[in-house]
PDB file of N, H, CA, C and O in Angstrom:
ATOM      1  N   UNK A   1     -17.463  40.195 -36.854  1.00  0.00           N
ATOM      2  CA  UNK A   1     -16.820  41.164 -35.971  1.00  0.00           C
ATOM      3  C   UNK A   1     -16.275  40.495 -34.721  1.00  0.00           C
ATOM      4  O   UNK A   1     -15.135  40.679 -34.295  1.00  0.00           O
ATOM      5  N   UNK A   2     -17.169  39.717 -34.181  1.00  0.00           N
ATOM      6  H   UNK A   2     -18.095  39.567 -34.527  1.00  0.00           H
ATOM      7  CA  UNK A   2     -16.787  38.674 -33.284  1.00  0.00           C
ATOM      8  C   UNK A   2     -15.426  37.539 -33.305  1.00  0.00           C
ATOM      9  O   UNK A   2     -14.965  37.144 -32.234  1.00  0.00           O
ATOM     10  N   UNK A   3     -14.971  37.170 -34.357  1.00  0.00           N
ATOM     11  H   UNK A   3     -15.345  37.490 -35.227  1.00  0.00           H
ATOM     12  CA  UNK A   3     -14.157  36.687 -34.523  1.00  0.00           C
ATOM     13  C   UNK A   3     -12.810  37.984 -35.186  1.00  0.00           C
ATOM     14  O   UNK A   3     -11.689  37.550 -34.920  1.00  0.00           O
ATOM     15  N   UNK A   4     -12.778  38.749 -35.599  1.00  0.00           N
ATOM     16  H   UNK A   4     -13.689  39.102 -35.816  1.00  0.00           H
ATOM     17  CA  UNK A   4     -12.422  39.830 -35.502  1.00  0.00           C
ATOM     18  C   UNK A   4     -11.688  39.975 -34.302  1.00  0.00           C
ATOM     19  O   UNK A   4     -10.478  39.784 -34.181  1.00  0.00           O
ATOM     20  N   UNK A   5     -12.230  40.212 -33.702  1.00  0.00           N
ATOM     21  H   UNK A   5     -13.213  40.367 -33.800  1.00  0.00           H
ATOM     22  CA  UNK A   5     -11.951  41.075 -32.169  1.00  0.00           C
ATOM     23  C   UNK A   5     -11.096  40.165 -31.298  1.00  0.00           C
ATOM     24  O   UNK A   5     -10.262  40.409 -30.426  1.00  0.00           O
ATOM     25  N   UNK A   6     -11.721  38.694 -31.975  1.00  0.00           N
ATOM     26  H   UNK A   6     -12.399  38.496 -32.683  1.00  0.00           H
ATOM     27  CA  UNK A   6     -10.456  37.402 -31.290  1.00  0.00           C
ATOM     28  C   UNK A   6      -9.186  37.323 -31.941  1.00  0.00           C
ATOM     29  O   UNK A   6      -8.219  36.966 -31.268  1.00  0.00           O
ATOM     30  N   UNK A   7      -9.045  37.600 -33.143  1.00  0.00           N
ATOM     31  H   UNK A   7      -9.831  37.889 -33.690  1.00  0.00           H
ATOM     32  CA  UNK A   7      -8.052  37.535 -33.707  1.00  0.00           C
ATOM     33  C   UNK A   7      -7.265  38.469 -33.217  1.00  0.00           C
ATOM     34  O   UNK A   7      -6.103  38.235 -32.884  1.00  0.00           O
ATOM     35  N   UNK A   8      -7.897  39.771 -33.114  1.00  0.00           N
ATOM     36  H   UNK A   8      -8.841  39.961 -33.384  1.00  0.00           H
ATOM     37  CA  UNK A   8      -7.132  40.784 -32.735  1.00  0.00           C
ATOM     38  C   UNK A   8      -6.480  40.626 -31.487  1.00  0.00           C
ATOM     39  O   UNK A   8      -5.598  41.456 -31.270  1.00  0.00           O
ATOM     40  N   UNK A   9      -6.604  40.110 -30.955  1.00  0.00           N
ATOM     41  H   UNK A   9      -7.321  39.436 -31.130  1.00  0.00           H
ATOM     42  CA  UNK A   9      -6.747  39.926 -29.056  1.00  0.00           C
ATOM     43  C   UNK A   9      -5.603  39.204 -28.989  1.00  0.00           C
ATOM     44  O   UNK A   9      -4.625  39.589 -28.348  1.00  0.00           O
ATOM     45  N   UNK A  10      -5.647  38.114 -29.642  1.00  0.00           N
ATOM     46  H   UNK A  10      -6.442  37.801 -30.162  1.00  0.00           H
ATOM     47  CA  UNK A  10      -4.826  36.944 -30.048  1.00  0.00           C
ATOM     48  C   UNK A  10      -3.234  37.476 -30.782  1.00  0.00           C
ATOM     49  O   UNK A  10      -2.069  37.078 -30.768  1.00  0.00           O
ATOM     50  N   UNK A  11      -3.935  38.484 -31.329  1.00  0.00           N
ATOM     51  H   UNK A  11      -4.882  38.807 -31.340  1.00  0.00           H
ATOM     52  CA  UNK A  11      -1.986  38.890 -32.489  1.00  0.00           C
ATOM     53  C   UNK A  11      -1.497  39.980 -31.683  1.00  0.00           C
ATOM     54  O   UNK A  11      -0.285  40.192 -31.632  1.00  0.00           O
ATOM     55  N   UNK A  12      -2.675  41.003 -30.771  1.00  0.00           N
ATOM     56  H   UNK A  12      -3.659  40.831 -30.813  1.00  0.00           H
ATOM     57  CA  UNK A  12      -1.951  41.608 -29.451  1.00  0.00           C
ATOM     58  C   UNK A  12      -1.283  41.240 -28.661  1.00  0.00           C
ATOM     59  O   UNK A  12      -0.232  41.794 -28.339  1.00  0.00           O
ATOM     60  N   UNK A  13      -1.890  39.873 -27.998  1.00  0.00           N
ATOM     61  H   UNK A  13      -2.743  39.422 -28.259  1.00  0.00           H
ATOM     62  CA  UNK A  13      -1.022  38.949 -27.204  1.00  0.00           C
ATOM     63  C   UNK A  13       0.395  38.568 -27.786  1.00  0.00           C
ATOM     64  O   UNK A  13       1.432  38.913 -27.219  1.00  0.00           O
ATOM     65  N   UNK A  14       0.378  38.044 -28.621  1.00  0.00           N
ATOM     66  H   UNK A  14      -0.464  37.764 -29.082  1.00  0.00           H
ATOM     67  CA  UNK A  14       1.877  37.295 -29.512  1.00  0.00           C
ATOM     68  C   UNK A  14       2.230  38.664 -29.682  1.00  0.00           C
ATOM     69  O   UNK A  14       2.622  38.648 -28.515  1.00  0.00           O
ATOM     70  N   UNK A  15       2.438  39.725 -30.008  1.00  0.00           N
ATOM     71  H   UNK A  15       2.119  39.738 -30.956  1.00  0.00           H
ATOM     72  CA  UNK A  15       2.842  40.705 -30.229  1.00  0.00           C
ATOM     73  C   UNK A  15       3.731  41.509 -28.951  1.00  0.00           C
ATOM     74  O   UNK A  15       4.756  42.185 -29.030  1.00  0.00           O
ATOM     75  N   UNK A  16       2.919  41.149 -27.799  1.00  0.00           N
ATOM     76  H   UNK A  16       2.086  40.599 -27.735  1.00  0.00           H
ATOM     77  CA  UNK A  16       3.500  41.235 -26.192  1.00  0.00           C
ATOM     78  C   UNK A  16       4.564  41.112 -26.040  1.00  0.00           C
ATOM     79  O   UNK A  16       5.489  41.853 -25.708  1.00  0.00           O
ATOM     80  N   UNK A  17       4.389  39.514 -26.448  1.00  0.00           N
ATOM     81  H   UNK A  17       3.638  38.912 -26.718  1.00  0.00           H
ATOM     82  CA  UNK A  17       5.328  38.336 -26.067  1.00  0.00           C
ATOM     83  C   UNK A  17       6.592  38.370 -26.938  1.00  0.00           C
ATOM     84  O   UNK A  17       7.653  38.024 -26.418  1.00  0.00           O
ATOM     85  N   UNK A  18       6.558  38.824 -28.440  1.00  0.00           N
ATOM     86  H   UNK A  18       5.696  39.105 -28.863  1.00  0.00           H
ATOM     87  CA  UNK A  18       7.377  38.985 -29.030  1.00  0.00           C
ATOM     88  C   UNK A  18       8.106  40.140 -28.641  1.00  0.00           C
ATOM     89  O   UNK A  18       9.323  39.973 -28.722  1.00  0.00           O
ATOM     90  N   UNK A  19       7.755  41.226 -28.256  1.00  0.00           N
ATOM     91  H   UNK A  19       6.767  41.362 -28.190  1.00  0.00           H
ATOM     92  CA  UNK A  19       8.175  42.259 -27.437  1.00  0.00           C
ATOM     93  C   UNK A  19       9.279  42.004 -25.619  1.00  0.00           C
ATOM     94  O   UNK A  19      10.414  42.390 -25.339  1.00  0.00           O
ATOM     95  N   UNK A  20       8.573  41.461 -25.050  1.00  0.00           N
ATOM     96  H   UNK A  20       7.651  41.148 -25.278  1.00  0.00           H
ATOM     97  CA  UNK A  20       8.831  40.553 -23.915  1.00  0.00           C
ATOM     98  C   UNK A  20      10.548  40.194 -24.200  1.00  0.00           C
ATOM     99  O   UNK A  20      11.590  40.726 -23.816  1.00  0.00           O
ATOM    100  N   UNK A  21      10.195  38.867 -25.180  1.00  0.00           N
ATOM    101  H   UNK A  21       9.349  38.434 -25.492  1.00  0.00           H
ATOM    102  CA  UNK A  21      11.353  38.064 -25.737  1.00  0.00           C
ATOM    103  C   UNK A  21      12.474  39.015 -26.717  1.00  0.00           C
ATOM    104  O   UNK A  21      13.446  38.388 -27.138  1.00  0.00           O
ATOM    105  N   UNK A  22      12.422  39.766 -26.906  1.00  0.00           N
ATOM    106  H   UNK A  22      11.632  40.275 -26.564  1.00  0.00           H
ATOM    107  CA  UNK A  22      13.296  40.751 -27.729  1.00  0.00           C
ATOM    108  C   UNK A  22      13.997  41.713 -26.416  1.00  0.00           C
ATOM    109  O   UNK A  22      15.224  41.796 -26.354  1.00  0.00           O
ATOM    110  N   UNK A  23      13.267  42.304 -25.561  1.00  0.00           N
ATOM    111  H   UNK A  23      12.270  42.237 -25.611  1.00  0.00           H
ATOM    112  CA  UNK A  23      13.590  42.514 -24.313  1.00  0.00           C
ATOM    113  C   UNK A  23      14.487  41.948 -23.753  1.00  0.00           C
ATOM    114  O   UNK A  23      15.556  42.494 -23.480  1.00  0.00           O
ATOM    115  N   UNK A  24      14.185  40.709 -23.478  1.00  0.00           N
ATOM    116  H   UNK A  24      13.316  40.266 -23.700  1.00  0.00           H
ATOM    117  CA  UNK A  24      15.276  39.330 -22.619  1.00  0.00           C
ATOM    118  C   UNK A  24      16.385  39.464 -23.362  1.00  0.00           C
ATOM    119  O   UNK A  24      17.431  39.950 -22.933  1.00  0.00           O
ATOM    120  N   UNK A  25      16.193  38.998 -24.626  1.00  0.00           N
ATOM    121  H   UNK A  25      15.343  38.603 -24.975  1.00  0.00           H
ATOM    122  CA  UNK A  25      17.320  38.250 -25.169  1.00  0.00           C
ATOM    123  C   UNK A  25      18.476  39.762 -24.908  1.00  0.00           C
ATOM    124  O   UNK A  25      19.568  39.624 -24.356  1.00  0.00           O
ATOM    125  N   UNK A  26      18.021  40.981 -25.365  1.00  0.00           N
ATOM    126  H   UNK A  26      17.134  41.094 -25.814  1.00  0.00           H
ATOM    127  CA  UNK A  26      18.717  41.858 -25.252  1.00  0.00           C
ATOM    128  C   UNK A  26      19.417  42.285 -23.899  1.00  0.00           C
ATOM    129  O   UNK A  26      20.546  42.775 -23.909  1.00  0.00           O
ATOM    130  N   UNK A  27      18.794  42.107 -22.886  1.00  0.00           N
ATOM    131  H   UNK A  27      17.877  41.708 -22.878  1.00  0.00           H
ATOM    132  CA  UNK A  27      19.602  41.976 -21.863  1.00  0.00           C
ATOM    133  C   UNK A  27      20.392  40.870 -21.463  1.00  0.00           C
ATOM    134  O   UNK A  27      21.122  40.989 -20.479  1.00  0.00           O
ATOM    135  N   UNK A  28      20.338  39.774 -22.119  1.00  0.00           N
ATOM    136  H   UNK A  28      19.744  39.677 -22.918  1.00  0.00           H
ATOM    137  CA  UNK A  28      20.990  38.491 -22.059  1.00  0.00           C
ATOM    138  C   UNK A  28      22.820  38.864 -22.482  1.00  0.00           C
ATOM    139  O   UNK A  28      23.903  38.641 -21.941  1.00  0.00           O
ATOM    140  N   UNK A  29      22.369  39.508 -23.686  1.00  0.00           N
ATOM    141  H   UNK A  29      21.489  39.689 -24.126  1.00  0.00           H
ATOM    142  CA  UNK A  29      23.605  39.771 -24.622  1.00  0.00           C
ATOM    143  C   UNK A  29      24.235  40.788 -23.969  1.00  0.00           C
ATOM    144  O   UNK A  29      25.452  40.760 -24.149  1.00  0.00           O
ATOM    145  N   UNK A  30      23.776  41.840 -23.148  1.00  0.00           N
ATOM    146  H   UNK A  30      22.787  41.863 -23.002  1.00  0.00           H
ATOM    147  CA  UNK A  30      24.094  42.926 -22.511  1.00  0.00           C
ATOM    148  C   UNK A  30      25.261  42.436 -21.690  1.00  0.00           C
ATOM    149  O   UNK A  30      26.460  42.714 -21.651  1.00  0.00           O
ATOM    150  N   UNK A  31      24.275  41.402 -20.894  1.00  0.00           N
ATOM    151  H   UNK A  31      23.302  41.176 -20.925  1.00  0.00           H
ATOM    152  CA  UNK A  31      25.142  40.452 -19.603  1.00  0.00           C
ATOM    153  C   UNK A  31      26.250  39.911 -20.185  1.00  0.00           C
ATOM    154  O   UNK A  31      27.325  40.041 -19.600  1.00  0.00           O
ATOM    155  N   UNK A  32      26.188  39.212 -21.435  1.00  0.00           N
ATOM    156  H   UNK A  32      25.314  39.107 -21.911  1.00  0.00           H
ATOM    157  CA  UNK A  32      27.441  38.601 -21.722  1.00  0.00           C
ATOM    158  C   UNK A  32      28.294  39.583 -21.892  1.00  0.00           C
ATOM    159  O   UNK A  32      29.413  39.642 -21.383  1.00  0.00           O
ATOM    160  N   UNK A  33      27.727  40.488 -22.707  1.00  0.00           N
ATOM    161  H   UNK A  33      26.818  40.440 -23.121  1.00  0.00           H
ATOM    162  CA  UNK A  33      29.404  41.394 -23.112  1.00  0.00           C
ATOM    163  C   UNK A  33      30.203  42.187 -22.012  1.00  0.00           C
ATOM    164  O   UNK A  33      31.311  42.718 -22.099  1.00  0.00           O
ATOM    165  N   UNK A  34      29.331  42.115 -20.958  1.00  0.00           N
ATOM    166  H   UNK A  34      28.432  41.683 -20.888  1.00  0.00           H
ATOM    167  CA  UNK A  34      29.603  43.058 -19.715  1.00  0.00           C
ATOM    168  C   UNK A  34      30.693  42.011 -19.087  1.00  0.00           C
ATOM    169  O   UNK A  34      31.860  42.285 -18.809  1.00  0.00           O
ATOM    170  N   UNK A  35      30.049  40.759 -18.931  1.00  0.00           N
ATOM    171  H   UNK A  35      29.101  40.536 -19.157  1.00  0.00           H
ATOM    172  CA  UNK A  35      31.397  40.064 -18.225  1.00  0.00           C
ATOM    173  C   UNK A  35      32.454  38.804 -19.215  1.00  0.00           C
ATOM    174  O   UNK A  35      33.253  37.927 -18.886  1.00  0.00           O
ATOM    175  N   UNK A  36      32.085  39.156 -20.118  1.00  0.00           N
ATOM    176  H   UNK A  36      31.436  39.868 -20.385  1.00  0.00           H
ATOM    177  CA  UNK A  36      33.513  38.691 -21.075  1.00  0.00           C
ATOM    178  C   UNK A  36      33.796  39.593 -21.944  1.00  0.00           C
ATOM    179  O   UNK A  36      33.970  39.078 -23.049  1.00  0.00           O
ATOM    180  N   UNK A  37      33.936  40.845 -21.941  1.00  0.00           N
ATOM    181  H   UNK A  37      33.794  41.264 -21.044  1.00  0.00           H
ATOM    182  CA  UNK A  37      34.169  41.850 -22.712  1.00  0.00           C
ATOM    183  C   UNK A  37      35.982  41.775 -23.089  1.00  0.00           C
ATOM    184  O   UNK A  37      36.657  42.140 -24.051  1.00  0.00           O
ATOM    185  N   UNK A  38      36.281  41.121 -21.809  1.00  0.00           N
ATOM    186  H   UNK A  38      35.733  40.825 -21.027  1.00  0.00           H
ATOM    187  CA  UNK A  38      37.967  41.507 -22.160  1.00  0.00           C
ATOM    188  C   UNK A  38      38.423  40.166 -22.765  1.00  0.00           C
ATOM    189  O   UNK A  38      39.510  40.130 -23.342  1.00  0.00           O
ATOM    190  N   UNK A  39      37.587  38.955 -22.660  1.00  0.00           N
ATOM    191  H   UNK A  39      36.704  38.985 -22.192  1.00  0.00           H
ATOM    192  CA  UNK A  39      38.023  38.203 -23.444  1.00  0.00           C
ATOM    193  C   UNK A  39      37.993  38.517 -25.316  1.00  0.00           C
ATOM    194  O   UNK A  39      38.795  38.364 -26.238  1.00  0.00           O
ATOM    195  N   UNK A  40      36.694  38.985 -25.179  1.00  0.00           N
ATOM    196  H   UNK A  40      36.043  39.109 -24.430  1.00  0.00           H
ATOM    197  CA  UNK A  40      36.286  39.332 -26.727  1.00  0.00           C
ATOM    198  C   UNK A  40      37.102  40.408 -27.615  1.00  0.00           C
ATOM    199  O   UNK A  40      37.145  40.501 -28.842  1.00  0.00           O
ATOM    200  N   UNK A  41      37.902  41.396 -26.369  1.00  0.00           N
ATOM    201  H   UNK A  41      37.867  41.321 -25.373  1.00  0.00           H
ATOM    202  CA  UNK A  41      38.855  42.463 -26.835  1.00  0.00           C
ATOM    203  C   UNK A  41      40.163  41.120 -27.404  1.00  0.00           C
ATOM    204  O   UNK A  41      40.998  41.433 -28.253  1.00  0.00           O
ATOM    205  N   UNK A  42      40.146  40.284 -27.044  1.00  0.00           N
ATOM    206  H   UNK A  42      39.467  40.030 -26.355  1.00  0.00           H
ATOM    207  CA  UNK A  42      41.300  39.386 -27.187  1.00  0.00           C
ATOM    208  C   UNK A  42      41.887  39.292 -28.668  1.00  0.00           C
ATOM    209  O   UNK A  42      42.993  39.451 -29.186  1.00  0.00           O
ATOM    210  N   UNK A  43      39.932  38.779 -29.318  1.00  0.00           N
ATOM    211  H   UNK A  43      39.034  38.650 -28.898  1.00  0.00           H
ATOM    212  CA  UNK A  43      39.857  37.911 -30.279  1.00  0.00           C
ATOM    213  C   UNK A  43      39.934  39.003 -31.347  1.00  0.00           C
ATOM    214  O   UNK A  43      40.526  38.731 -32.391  1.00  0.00           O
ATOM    215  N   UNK A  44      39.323  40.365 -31.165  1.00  0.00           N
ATOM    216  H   UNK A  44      38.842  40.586 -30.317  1.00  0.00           H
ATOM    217  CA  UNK A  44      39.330  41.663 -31.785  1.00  0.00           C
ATOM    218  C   UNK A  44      37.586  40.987 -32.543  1.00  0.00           C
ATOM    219  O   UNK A  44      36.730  40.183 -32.173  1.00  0.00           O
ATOM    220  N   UNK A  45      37.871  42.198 -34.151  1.00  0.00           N
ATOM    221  H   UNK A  45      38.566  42.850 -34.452  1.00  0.00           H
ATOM    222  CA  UNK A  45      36.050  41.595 -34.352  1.00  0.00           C
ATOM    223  C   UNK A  45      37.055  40.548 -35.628  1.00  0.00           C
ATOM    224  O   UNK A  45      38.225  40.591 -36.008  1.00  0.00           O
ATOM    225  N   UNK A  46      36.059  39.819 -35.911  1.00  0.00           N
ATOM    226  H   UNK A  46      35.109  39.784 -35.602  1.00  0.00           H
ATOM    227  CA  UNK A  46      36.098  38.751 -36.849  1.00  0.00           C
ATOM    228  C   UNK A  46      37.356  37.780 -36.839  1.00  0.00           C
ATOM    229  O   UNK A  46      37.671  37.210 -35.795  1.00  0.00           O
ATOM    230  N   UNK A  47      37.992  37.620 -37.888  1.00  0.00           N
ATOM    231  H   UNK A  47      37.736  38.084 -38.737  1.00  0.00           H
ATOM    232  CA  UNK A  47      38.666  36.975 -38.000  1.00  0.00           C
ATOM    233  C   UNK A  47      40.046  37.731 -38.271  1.00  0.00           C
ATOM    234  O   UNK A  47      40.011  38.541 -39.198  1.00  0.00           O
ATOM    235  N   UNK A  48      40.899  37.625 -37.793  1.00  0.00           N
ATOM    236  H   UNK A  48      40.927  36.967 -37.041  1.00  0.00           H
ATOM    237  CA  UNK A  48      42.540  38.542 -37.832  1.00  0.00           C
ATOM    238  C   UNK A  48      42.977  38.185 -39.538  1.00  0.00           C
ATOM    239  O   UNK A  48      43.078  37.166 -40.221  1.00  0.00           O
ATOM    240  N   UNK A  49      43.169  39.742 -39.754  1.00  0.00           N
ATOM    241  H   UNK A  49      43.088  40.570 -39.199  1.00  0.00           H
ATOM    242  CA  UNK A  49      43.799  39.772 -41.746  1.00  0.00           C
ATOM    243  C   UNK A  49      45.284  38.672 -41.467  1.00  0.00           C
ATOM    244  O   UNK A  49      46.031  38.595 -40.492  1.00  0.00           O
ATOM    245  N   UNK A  50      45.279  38.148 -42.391  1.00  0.00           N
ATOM    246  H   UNK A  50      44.672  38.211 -43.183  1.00  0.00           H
ATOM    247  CA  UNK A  50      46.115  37.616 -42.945  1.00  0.00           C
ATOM    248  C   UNK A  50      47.584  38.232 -43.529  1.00  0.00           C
ATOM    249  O   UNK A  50      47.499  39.008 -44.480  1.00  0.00           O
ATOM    250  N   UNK A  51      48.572  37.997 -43.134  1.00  0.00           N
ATOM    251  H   UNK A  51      48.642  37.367 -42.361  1.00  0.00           H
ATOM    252  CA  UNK A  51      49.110  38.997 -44.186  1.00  0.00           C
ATOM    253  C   UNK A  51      49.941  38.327 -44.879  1.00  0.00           C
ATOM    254  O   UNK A  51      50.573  37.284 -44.708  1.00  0.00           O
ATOM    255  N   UNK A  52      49.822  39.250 -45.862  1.00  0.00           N
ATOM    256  H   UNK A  52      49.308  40.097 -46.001  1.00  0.00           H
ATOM    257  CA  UNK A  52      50.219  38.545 -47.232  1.00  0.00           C
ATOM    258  C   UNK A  52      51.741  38.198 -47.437  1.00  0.00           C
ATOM    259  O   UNK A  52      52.780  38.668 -46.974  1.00  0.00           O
ATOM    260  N   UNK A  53      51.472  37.256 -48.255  1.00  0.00           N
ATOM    261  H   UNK A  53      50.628  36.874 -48.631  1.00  0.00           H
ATOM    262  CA  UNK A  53      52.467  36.182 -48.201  1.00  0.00           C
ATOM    263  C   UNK A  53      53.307  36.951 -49.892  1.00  0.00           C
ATOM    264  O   UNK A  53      52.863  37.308 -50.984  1.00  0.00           O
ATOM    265  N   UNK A  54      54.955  36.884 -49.116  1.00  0.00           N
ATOM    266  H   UNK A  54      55.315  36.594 -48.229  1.00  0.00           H
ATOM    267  CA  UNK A  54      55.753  37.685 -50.287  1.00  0.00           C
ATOM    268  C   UNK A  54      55.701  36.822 -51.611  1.00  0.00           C
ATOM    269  O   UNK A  54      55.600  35.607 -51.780  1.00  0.00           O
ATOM    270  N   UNK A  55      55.787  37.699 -52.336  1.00  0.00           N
ATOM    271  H   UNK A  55      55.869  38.686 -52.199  1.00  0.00           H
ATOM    272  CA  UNK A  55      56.259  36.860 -53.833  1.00  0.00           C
ATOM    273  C   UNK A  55      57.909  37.484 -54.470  1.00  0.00           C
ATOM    274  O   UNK A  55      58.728  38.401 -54.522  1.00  0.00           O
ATOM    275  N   UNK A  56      57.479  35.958 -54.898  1.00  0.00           N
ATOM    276  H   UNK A  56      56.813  35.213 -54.856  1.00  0.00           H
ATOM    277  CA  UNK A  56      59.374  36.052 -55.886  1.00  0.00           C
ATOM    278  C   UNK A  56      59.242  36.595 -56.847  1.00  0.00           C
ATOM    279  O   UNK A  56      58.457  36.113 -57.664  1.00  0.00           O
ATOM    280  N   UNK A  57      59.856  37.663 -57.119  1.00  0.00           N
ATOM    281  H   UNK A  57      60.493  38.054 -56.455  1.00  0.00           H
ATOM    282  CA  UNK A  57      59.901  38.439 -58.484  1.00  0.00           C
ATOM    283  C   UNK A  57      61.353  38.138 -59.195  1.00  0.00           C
ATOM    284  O   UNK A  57      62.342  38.867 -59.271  1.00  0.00           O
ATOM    285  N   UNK A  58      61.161  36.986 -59.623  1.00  0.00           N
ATOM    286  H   UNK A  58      60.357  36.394 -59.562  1.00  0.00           H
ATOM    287  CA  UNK A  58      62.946  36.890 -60.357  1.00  0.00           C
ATOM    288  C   UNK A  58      63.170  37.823 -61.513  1.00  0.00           C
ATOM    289  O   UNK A  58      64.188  38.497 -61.673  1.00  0.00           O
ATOM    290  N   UNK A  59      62.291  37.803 -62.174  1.00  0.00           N
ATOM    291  H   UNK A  59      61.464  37.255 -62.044  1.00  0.00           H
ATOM    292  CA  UNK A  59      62.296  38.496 -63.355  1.00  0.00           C
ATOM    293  C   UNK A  59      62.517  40.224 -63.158  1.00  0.00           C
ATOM    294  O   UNK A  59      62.540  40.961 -64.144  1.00  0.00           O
TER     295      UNK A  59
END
């Protein structure tokens, strides 16, 4: 039970911390998009369609 109760103590803690760090990072990303938002409107999302390239229909 004793070791029990450490373990537990122990995966509460990391559990904090993983909490903590999910926290941060999310306001990290917050910050970025807040002040390069108009660059990122630039790029749009992904990668810009292609457009398609005509074909010769001789026939």
């Amino acid at each position: 039970r004793a070791r029990a109760r450490r373990v537990t103590r122990h995966l509460r803690r990391v559990a904090q911390a993983e909490k903590l760090i999910a926290k941060s990072y999310s306001a990290l990303y917050s910050a970025f998009e807040r002040e390069d938002e108009s660059e990122l409107m630039k790029f749009g999302k992904g990668r810009s369609q292609q457009t398609p390239t005509p074909r010769f229909n001789w026939r």
